[in-house]
VOPAGU-2260 file (C-alpha; in pm, 1 decimal, decimal comma):
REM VOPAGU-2260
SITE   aa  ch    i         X         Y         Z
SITE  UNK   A    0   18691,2   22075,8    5678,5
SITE  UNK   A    1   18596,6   22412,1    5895,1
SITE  UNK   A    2   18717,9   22747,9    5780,9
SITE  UNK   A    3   19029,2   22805,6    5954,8
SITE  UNK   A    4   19162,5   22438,8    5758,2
SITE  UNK   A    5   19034,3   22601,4    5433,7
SITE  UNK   A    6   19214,5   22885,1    5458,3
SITE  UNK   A    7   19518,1   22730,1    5536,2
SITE  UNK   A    8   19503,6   22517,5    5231,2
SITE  UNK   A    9   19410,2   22821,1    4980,1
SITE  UNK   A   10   19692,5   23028,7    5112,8
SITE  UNK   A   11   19976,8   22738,0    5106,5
SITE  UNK   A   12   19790,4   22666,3    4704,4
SITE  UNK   A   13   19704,7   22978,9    4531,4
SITE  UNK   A   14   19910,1   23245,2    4743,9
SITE  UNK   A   15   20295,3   23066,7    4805,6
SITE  UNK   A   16   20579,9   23180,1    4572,1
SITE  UNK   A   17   20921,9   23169,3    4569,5
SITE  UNK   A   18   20901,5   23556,9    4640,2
SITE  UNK   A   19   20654,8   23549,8    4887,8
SITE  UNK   A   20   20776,3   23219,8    5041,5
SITE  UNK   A   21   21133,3   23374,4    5115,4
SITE  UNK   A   22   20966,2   23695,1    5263,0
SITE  UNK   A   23   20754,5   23560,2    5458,5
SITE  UNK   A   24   20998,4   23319,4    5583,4
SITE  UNK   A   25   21224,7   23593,7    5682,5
SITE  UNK   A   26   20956,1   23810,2    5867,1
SITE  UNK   A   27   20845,8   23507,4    6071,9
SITE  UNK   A   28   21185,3   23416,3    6170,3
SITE  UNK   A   29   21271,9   23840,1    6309,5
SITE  UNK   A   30   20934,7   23783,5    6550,2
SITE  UNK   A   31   21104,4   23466,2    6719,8
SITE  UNK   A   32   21111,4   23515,9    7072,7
SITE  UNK   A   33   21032,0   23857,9    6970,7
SITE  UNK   A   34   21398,8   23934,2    6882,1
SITE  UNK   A   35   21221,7   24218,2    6677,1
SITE  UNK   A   36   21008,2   24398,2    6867,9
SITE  UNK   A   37   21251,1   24391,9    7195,0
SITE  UNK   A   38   21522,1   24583,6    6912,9
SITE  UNK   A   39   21209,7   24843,4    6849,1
SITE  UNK   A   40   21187,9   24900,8    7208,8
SITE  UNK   A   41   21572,3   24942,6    7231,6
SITE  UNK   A   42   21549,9   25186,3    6987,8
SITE  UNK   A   43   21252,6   25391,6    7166,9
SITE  UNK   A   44   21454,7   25363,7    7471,0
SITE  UNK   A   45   21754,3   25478,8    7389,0
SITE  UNK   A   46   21596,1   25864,6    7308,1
SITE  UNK   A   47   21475,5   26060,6    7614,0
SITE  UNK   A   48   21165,1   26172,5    7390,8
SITE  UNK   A   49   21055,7   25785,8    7359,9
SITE  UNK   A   50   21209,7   25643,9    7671,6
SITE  UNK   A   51   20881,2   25611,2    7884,7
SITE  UNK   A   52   20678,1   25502,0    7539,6
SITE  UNK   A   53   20949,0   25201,4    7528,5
SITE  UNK   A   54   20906,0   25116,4    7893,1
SITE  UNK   A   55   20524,1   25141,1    7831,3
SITE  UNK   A   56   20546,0   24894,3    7513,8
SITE  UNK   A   57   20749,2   24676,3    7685,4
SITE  UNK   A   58   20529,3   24616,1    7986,7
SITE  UNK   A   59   20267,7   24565,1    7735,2
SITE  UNK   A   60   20496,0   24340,1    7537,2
SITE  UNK   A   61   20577,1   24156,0    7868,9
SITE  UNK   A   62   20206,8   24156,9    8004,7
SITE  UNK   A   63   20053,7   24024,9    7648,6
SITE  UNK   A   64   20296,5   23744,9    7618,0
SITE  UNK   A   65   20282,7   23607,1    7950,4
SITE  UNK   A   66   19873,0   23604,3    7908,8
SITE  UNK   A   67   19938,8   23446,0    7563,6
SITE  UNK   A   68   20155,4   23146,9    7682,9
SITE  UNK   A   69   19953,3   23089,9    7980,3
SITE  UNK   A   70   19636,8   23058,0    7741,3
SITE  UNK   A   71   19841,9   22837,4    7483,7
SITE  UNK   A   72   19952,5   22592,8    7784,6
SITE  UNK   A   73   19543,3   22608,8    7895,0
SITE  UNK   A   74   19405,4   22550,8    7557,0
SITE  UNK   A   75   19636,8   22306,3    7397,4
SITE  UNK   A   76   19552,3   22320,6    7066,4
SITE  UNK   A   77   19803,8   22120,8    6830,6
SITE  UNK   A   78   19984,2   22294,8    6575,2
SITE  UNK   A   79   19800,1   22280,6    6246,5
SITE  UNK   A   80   20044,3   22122,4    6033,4
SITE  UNK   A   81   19955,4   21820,4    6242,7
SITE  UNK   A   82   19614,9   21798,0    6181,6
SITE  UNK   A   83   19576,5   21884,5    5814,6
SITE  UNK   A   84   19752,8   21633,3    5620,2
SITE  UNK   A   85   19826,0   21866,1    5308,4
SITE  UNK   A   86   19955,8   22113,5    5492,7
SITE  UNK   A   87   20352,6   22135,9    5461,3
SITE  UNK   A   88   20505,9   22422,7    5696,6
SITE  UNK   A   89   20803,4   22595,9    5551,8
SITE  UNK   A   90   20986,7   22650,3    5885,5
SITE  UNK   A   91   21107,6   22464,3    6105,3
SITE  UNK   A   92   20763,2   22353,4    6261,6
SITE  UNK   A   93   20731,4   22448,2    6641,4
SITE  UNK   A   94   20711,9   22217,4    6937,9
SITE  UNK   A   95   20464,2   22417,0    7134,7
SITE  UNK   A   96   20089,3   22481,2    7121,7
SITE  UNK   A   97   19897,5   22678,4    6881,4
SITE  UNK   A   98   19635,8   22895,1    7044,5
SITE  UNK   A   99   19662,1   23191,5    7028,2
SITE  UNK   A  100   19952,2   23298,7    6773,9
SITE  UNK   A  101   20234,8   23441,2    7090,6
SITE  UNK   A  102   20404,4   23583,1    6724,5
SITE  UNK   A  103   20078,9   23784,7    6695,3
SITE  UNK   A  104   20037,4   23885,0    7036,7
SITE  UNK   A  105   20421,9   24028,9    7076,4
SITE  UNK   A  106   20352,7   24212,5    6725,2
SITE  UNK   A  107   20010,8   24351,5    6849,7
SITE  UNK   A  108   20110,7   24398,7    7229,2
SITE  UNK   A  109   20339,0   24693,6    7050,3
SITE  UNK   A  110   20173,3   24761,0    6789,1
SITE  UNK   A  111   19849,7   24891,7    6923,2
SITE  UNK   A  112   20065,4   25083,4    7203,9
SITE  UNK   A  113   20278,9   25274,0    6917,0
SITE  UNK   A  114   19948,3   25371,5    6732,5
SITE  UNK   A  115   19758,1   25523,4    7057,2
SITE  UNK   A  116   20108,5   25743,6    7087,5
SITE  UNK   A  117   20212,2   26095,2    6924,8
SITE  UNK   A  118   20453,6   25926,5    6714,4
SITE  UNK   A  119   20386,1   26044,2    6398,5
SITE  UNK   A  120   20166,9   25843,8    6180,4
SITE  UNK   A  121   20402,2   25718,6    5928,1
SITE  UNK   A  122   20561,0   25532,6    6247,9
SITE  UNK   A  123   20273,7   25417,8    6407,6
SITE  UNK   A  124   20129,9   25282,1    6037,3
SITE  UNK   A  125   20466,7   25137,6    5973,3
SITE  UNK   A  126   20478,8   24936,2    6269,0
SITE  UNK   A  127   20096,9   24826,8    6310,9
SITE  UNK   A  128   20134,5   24719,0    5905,5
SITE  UNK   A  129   20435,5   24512,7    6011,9
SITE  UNK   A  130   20200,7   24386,3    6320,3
SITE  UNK   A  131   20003,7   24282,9    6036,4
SITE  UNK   A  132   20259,9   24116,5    5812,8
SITE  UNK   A  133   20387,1   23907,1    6093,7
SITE  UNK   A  134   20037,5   23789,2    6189,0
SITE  UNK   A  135   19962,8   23683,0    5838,1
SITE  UNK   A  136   20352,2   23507,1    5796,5
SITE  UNK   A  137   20235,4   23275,4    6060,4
SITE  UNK   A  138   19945,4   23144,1    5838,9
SITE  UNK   A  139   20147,6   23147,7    5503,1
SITE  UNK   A  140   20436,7   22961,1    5681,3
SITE  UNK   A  141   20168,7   22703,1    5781,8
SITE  UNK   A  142   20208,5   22719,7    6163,2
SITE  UNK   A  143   19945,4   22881,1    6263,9
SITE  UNK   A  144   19531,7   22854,8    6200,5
SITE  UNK   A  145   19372,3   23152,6    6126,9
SITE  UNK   A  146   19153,4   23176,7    6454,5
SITE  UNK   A  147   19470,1   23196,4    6636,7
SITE  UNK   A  148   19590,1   23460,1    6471,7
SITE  UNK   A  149   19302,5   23654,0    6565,9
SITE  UNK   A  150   19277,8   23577,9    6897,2
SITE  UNK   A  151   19608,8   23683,8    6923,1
SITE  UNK   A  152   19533,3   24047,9    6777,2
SITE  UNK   A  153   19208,7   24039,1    7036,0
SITE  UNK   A  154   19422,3   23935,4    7291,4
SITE  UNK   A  155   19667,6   24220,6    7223,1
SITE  UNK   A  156   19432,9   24451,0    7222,3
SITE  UNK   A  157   19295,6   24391,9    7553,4
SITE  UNK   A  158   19626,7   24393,3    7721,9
SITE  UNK   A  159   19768,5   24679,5    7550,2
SITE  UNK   A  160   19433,7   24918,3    7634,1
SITE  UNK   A  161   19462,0   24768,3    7992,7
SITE  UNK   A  162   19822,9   24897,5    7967,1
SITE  UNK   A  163   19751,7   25227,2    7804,0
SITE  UNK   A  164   19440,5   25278,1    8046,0
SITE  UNK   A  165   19696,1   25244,9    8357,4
SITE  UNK   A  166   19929,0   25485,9    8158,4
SITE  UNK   A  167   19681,5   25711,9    8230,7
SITE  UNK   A  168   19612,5   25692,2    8597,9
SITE  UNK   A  169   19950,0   25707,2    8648,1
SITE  UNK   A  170   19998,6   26013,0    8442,2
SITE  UNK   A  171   19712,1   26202,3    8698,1
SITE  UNK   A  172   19873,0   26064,5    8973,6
SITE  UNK   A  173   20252,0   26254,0    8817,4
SITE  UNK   A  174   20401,9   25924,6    8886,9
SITE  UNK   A  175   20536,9   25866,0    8512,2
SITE  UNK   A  176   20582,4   26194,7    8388,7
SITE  UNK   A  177   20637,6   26540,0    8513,6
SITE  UNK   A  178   20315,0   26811,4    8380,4
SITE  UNK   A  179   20674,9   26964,8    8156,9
SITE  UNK   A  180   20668,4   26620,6    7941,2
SITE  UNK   A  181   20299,6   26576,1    7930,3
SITE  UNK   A  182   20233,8   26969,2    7792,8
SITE  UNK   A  183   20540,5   26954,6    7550,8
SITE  UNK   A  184   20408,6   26547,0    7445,8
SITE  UNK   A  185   20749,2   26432,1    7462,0
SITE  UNK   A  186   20641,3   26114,7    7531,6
SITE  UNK   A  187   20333,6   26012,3    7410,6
């Protein structure tokens, strides 16, 4: 049994509770077809002062999760539930691929966007910690292994800072925002 198997198994035996199991349950199901994430973006679009951050998370949100299913259609890797015998999922167990964690990558595609902003940091904690919570839900739901998890975070990452790193040519090109937004940080 390799590590990712074994942590599967100690999280669905010494960490599952009714409690937990319900919360988790419920966090997993808000990050389908990342119903939650596209409401965040709503929200920072609806406000002038977050308008262009939401059109920034969402190409990053877009970008990420395109790269994410085109890796889990390359890869292939059965769900895990499939492979370890003990292993009982607790949702209704997906028909796609495993690797990497598209649940993780939609979380972390915004996630690492909303902490580079100005937002302050009780925002950008709250929604990298949820980033976090939604990751781990897909291991304590049994649907994930823990490898593609983390590739999904890694994955993430590298999209969003490819994202943010544009953001910033196009700022010194004044194509995204006027010098009056950038000095008063309205949106970033």
């Amino acid at each position: 049994m390799n590590i990712d198997q074994t942590l599967l198994l100690f999280i669905q035996d010494y960490l599952r509770s009714d409690l937990l199991s319900g919360l988790f349950c419920t966090i997993t199901v808000l990050g389908n077809k990342g119903a939650l994430w596209l409401a965040f973006l709503l929200m920072l679009l609806i406000y002038p002062r977050t308008r262009k951050l939401g059109l920034l998370a969402g190409l990053s949100l877009l970008i990420c999760v395109i790269l994410g299913e085109a890796l889990k259609y390359t890869v292939m890797r059965p769900r895990p539930f499939l492979e370890i015998a003990e292993l009982v999922p607790l949702v209704k167990p997906p028909d796609s691929y495993s690797f990497p964690s598209v649940h993780t990558v939609s979380s972390f595609s915004v996630a690492w966007i909303i902490l580079w902003s100005h937002l302050s940091g009780k925002v950008r904690y709250a929604v990298f910690a949820f980033a976090l919570l939604m990751s781990f839900s897909r291991l304590y739901v049994g649907v994930h292994y823990p490898s593609d998890v983390l590739a999904g975070i890694l994955l993430a990452l590298a999209g969003s800072y490819g994202v943010w790193r544009w953001k910033g040519h196009l700022l010194k090109q004044s194509v995204l925002g006027s010098s009056s937004c950038k000095e008063r940080g309205e949106w970033l």
